[in-house]
C-alpha positions as CSV (number, residue, x, y, z in Angstrom):
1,X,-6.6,1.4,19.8
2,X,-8.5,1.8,16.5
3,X,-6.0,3.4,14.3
4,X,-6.6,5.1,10.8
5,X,-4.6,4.9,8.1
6,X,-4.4,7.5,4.6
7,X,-3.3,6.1,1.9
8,X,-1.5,9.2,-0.7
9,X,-0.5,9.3,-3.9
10,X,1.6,12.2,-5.0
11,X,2.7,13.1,-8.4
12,X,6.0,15.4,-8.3
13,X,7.4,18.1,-10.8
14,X,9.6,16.3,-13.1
15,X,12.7,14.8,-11.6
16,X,11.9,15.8,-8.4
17,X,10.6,12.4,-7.1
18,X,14.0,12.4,-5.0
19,X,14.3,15.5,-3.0
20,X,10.6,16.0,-2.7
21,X,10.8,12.4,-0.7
22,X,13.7,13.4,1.2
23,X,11.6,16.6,2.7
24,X,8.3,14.0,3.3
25,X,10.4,11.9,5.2
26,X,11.6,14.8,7.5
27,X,9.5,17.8,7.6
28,X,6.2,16.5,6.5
29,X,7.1,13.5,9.3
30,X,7.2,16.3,12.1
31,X,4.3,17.8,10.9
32,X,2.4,14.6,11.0
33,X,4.1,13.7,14.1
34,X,3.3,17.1,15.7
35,X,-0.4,16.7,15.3
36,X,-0.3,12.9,16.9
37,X,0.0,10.7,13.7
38,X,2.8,9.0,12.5
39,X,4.4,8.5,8.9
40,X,3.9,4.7,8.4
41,X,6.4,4.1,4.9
42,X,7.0,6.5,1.8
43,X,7.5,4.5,-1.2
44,X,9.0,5.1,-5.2
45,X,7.9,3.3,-8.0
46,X,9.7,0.6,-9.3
47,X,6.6,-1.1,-11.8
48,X,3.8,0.0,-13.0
49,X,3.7,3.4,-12.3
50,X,5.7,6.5,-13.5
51,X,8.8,7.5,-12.1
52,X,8.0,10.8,-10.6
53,X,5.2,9.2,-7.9
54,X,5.4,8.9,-4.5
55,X,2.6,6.6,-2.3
56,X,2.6,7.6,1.1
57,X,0.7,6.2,3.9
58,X,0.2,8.2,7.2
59,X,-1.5,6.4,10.5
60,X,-3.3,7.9,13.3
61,X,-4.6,7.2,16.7
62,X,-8.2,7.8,15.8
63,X,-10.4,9.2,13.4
64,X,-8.9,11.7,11.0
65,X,-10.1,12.8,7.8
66,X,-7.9,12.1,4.1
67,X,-7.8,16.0,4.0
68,X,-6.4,17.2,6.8
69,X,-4.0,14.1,6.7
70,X,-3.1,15.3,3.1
71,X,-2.0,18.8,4.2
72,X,-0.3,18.1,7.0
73,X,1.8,15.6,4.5
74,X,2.1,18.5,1.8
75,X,2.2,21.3,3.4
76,X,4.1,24.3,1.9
77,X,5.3,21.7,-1.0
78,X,6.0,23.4,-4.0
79,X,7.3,20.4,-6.3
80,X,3.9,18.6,-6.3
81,X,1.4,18.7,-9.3
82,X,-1.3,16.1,-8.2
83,X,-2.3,14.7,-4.8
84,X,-4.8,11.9,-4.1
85,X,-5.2,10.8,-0.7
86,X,-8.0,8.0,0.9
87,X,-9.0,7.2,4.3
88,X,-8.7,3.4,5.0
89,X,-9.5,1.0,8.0
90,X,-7.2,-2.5,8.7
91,X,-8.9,-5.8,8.4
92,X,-6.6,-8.7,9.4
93,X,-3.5,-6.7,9.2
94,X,-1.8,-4.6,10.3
95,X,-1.9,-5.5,14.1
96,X,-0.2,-2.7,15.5
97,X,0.9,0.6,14.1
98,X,4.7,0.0,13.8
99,X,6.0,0.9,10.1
100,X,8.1,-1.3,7.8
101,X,11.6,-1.1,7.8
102,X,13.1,-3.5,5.4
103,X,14.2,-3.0,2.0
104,X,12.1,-5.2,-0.9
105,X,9.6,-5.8,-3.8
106,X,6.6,-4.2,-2.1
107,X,3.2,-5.1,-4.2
108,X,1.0,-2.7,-4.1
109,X,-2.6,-4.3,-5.0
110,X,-6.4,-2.7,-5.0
111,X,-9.4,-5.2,-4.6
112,X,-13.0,-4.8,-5.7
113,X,-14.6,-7.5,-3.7
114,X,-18.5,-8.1,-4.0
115,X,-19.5,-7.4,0.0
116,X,-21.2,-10.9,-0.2
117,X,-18.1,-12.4,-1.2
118,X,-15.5,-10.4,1.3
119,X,-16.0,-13.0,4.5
120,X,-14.7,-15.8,2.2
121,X,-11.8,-13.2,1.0
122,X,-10.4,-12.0,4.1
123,X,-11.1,-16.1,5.2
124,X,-8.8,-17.2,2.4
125,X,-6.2,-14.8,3.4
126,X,-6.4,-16.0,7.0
127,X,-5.5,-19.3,5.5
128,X,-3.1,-18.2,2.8
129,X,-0.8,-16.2,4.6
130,X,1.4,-18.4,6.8
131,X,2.2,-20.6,4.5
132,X,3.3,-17.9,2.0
133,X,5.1,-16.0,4.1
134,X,7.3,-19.1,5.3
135,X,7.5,-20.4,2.0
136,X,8.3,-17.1,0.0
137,X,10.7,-15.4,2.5
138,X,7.9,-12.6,2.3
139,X,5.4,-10.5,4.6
140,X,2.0,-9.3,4.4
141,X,1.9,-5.8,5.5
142,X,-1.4,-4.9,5.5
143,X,-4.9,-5.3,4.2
144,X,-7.1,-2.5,4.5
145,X,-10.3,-1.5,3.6
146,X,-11.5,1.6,2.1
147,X,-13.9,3.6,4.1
148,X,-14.9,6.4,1.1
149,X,-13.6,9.4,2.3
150,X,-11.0,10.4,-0.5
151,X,-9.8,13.9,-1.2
152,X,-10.1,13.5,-5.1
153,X,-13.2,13.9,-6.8
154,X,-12.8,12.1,-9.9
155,X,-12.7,8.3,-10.5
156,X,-9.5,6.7,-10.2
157,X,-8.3,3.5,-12.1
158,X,-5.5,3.2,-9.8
159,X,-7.5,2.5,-6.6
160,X,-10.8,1.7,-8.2
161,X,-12.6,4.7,-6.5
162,X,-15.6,6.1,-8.6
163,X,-15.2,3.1,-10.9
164,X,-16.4,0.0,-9.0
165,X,-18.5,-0.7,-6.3
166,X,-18.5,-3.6,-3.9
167,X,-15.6,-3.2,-0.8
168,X,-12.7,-2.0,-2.4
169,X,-9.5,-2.8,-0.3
170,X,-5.4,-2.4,-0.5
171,X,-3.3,-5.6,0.1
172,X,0.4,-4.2,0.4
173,X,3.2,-7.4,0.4
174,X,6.7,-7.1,0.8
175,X,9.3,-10.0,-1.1
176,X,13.2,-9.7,-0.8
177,X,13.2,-8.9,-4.8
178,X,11.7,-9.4,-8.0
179,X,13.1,-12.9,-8.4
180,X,11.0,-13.8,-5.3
181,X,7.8,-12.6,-6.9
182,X,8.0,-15.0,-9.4
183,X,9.2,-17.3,-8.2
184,X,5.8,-17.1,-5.5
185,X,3.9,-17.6,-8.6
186,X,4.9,-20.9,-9.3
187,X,4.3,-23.2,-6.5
188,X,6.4,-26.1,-6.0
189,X,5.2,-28.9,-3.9
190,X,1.7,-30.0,-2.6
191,X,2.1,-27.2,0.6
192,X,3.4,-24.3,-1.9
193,X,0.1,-25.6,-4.3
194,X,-2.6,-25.1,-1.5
195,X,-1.1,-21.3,-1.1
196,X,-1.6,-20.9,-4.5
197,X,-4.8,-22.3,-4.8
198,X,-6.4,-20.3,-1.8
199,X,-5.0,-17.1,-3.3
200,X,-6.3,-18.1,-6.7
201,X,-9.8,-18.6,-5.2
202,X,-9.3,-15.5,-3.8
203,X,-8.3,-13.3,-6.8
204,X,-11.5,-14.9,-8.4
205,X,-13.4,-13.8,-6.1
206,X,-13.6,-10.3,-6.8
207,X,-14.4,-8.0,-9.3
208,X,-11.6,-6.6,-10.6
209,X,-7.6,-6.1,-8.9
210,X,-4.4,-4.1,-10.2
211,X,-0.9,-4.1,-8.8
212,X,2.3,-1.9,-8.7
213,X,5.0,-2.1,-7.0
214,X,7.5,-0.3,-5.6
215,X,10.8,0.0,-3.5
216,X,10.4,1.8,0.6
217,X,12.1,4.9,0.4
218,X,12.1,4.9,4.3
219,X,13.7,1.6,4.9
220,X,16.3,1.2,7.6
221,X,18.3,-1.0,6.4
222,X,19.5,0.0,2.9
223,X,18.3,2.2,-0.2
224,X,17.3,1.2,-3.7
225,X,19.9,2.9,-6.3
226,X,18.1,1.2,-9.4
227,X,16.8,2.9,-12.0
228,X,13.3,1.3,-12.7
229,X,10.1,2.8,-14.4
C-alpha cells in the first residue's frame, strides 16, 4: 500500500504545549482515525526549537491532501496560534506504517538535495544505516520526501519550503539520549569510521540541512519530565 504521510508543525498559546498534546493524542487521534488515517508520533521540543511547538506526523492509506490532514488534526483547537502542515512520500524508510514507540533523542533533519545528486544520497544511506544503527544503539525512522503540497504559503527556514529548490527531504532518527548523539559523532574504530564517512559524503552532498530534535510525546514506554528549550 502506498501510504502518505503529513508532516505538522503547530505552534500553541503560551504554556499550553502540554494539554494541547494531551487532546491531539486523543481526540484529534479519533478524528484522524475516523476518516481512515492514523496518528503516526506527536513530538515536543527538546533543541532547537521553542518550547510551546508540537511536530506531528499523521499517515494515511492513500492520497490525502496537507489540508484536510491538518484539520482533521486541529479541529475545534482553540490553543493553537500557527499551523504548518506538508504532504510527504517515504523513500527507503519507513517500510510499513506502524508508529514509534520508544522513548529517545529523536533528530529531526530537513535536506535540500540537488535531484542529480539524490540517487547517490538515498545510496549512501542504504549503506550507512546498518552499521549505525548497530553501532549507536539507534534507529532510523524515516526518510521522506517532500512532494510540494504544503498548507503554508510563505517560505519556511525550518523545512526549507519556498527557500531552496532541488528535492527537499525529512530524515527523522531516534538515539537512547543526548549522550548517544555525540557520542555517534565521533567514530571509533575503522567500521564506526566508514559510517561516518558515508554520512559525511552524504551531508556534502546537498545544499543545505538543519536539525532539531525532540522527545515522543506518544511513547509507550515512558515520558520525558525534563525541562529543555
Amino acid at each position: 500500500m502506498n501510504h502518505v504521510y503529513v508532516y505538522h508543525r503547530i505552534d500553541t498559546a503560551p504554556r499550553e504545549w502540554q494539554a494541547l498534546a494531551d487532546r491531539l493524542a486523543s481526540e484529534g487521534a479519533a478524528r484522524i482515525a475516523a476518516a481512515g488515517g492514523t496518528l503516526y508520533g506527536l513530538w515536543r521540543s527538546q533543541i532547537g526549537r521553542p518550547r510551546d511547538e508540537i511536530q506531528a506526523i499523521t499517515v494515511w492509506p492513500g492520497a490525502v491532501r496537507a489540508a484536510e490532514a491538518e484539520r482533521l488534526l486541529l479541529q475545534g483547537e482553540p490553543d493553537v496560534w500557527t499551523r504548518r502542515s506538508e504532504g510527504l512520500y517515504p523513500t527507503l524508510r519507513p517500510r510499513e506504517a506502524t508508529p514509534p514507540t520508544r522513548q529517545g533523542n529523536y533528530a529531526f533533519r530537513w535536506f535540500a538535495t540537488p535531484e542529480d545528486h539524490w540517487p547517490e544520497f538515498l545510496d549512501l544511506c542504504a549503506q550507512a544505516w546498518p552499521g549505525f544503527e548497530s553501532a549507536y544503539d539507534s534507529q532510523v525512522i524515516g526518510l521522506w520526501q517532500a512532494i510540494g503540497d504544503r498548507t503554508a504559503t510563505a517560505a519556511d527556514e525550518v523545512t526549507g519550503a519556498g527557500i531552496h529548490a532541488g528535492v527537499r527531504s525529512l530524515l527523522l532518527t531516534r538515539r537512547p539520549n543526548l549522550a548517544m548523539w555525540e557520542r555517534s559523532k565521533i567514530p571509533q574504530g575503522t567500521a564506526e569510521t566508514k559510517i561516518r564517512d558515508a554520512l559525511s559524503r552524504r551531508y556534502d552532498l546537498c545544499d543545505w540541512t538543519i536539525v532539531s530534535t525532540a522527545t515522543l510525546l506518544t511513547a509507550s514506554d515512558k515520558q520525558d519530565r525534563a525541562r529543555w528549550t
